[in-house]
DRENLUMVO-776604 format. One record per residue (C-alpha): residue number from 1; x, z, y. Coordinates in steps of 0.1 Angstrom, whole numbers, plus 5000, padded with zeros to 4 digits. Example, Ala and Ser with C-alpha at 12.3 -4.5 7.8 and 13.67 -1.06 7.14 Angstrom:
! DRENLUMVO-776604
R_i_px_pz_py
R_1_5123_5078_4955
R_2_5137_5071_4989
! end
This chain:
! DRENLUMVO-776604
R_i_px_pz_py
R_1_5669_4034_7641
R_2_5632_4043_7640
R_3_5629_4026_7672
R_4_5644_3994_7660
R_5_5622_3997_7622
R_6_5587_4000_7646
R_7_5597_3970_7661
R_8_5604_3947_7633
R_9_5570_3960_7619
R_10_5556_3946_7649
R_11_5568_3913_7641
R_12_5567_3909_7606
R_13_5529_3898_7605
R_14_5535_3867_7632
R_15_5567_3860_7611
R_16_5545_3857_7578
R_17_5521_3837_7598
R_18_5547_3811_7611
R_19_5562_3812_7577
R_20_5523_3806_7558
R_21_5520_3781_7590
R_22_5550_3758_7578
R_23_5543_3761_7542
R_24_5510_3748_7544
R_25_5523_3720_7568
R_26_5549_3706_7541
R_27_5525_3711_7511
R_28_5499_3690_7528
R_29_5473_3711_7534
R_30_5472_3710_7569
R_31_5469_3671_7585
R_32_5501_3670_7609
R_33_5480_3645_7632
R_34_5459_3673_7640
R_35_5474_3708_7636
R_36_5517_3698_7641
R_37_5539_3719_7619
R_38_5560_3745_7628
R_39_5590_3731_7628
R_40_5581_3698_7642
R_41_5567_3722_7671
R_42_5600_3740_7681
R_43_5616_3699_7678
R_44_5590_3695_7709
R_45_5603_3726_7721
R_46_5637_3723_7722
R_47_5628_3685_7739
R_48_5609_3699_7766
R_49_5636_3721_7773
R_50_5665_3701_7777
R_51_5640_3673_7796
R_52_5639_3704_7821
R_53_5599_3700_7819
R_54_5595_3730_7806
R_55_5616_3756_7826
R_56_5598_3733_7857
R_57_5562_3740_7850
R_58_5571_3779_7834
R_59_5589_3788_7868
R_60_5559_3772_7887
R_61_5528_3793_7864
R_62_5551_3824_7863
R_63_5552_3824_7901
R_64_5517_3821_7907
R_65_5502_3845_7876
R_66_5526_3870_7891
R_67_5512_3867_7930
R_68_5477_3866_7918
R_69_5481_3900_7898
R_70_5502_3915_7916
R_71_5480_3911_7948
R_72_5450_3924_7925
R_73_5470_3952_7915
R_74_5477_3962_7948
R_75_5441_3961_7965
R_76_5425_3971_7933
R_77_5442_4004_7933
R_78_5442_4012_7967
R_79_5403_3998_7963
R_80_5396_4023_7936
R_81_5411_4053_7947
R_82_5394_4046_7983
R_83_5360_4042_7965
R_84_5364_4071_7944
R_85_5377_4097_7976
R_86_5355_4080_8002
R_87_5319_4076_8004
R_88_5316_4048_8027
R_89_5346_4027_8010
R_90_5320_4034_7979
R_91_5289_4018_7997
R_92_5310_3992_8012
R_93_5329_3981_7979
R_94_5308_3989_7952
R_95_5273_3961_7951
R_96_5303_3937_7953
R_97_5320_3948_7926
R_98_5282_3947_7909
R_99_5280_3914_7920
R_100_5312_3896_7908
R_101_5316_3916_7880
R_102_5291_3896_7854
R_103_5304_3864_7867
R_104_5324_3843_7845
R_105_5358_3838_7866
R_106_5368_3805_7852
R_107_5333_3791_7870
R_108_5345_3798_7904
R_109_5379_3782_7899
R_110_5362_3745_7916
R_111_5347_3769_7942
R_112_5386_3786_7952
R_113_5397_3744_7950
R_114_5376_3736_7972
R_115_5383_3760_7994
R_116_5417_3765_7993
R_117_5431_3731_7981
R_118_5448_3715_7947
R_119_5479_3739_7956
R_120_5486_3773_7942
R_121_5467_3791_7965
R_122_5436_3781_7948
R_123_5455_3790_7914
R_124_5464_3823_7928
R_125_5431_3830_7941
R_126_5416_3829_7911
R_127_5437_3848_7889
R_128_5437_3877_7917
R_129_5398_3876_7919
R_130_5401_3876_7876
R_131_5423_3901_7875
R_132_5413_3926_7906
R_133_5383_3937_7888
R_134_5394_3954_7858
R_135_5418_3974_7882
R_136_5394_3981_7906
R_137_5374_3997_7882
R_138_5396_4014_7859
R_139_5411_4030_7888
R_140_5376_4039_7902
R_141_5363_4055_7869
R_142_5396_4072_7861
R_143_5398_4089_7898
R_144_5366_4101_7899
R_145_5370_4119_7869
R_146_5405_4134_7879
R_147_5394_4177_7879
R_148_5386_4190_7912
R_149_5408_4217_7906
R_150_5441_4202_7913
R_151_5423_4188_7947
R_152_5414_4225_7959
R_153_5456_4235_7948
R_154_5466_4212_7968
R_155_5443_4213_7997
R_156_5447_4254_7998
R_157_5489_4246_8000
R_158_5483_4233_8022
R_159_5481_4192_8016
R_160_5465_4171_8042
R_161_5432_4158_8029
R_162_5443_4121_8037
R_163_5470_4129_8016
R_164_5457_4140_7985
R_165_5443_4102_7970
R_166_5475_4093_7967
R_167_5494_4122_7962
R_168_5472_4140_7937
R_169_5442_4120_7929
R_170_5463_4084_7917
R_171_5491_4104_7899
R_172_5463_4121_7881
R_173_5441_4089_7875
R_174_5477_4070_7864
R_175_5474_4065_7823
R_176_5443_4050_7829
R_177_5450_4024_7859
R_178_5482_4015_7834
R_179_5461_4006_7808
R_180_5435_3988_7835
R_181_5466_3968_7847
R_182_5474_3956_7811
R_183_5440_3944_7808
R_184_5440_3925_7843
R_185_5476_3910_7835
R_186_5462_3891_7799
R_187_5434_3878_7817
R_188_5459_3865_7848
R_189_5474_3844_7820
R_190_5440_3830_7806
R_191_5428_3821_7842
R_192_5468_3808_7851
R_193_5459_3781_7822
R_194_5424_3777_7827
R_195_5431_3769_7866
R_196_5456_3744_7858
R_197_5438_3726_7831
R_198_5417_3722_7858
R_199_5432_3704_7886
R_200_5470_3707_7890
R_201_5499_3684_7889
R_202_5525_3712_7876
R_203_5525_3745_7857
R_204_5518_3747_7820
R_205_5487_3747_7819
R_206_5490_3707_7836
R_207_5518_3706_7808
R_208_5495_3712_7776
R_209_5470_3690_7792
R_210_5492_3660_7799
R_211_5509_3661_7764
R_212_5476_3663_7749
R_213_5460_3634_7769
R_214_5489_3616_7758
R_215_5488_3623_7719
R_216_5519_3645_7723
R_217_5507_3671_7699
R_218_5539_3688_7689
R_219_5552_3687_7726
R_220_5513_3705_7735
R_221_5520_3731_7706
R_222_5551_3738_7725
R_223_5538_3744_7762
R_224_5511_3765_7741
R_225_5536_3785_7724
R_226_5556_3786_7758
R_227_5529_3808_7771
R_228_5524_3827_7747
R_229_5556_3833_7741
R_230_5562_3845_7780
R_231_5528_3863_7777
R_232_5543_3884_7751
R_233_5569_3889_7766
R_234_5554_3901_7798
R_235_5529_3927_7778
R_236_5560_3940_7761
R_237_5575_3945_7790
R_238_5548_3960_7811
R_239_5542_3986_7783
R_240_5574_3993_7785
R_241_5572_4002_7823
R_242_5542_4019_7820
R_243_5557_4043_7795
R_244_5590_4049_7818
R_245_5559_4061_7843
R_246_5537_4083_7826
R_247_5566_4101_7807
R_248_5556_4127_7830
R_249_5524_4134_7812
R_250_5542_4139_7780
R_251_5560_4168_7789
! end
């Protein structure tokens, strides 16, 4: 019951700002031409959705916002850990971490087009090179700061010492990557859309452009609210997860 109360409360300040957002719509304070009410939004909705268009273009931008983070998930970890336990991975790794780091991500999405094509590997490219950063260093910071005690327990019982990263250092360093990873998957989403405005002929981000071009507001309101409805969903979800794995540490 508490469970269910906490989550209402989570939801009760977007459902007064959809509710203020429809008000203000049919007292005509907001110009519908411009900003679409709420209702006439979820009309769009509903019409993209039995047009198939939206399901289409959602299946398409899930697809590649999950390879690009899950890749950067992957090789950021195993990137981190390797530059916090390992001196050379450290002077290999790190001045190009200093290098991309201040670069804006969205500037290099032409550069992974070129390169790689109009396709989704450019897409997916660019999300993964968006979102390996914040796990890379997350996982870096948090590792090296794991105590050195529980290296020397498990070296003296005997642990091999290119076992203990991932047996003792990355369990250690874990509530931090977690949070790291939730960072990286929002901005996989804003680079998903971004790259698609871009250059794409499918995906959602092509959707809310399209609809726009064509002076389909409430049907654009609609691919917006599509991802951010799925982007919600997906936080939710990871938190979720990432509690299930660090229960451990509360007990």
């Amino acid at each position: 019951m508490v469970r269910l109360a906490s989550r209402l409360h989570f939801y009760i300040p977007v459902l007064l700002a959809f509710t203020l957002w429809e008000a203000a719509s049919q007292a005509g304070l907001i110009d519908e031409s411009v900003f679409p009410s709420l209702s006439s939004v979820l009309v769009g909705f509903v019409r993209l959705l039995t047009n198939n268009n939206l399901l289409m273009h959602a299946g398409i931008s899930i697809f590649r916002q999950m390879s690009g983070f899950l890749l950067a998930a992957g090789i950021g970890i195993a990137a981190g850990i390797l530059m916090a336990t390992s001196g050379w991975a450290r002077f290999a790794i790190e001045p190009i971490i200093r290098l991309t780091y201040p670069l804006p991500k969205s500037a290099l999405i032409p550069l992974f087009i070129l390169w790689l094509g109009i396709g989704d590997a450019s897409k997916i490219g660019a999300i993964f090179l968006g979102a390996l950063l914040p796990v890379v260093l997350s996982t870096y910071n948090s590792a090296r700061g794991v105590n050195v005690a529980l290296v020397w327990s498990a070296w003296s019982l005997g642990t091999p010492r290119w076992q203990v990263p991932w047996k003792v250092v990355l369990p250690a360093a874990m509530p931090e990557i977690v949070s790291g990873l939730r960072i990286s998957l929002a901005l996989s989403f804003t680079l998903l859309v971004s790259a698609e405005f871009l250059i794409s002929q499918e995906g959602l981000g092509y959707l809310i452009s399209q609809l726009g071009e064509n002076g389909d507001y409430p049907g654009m309101f609609a691919a917006v609210l599509a991802v951010t409805v799925i982007g919600v969903a997906a936080d939710r979800s990871f938190l979720a997860l990432g509690n299930r794995v660090l229960r451990w540490t509360e007990q």
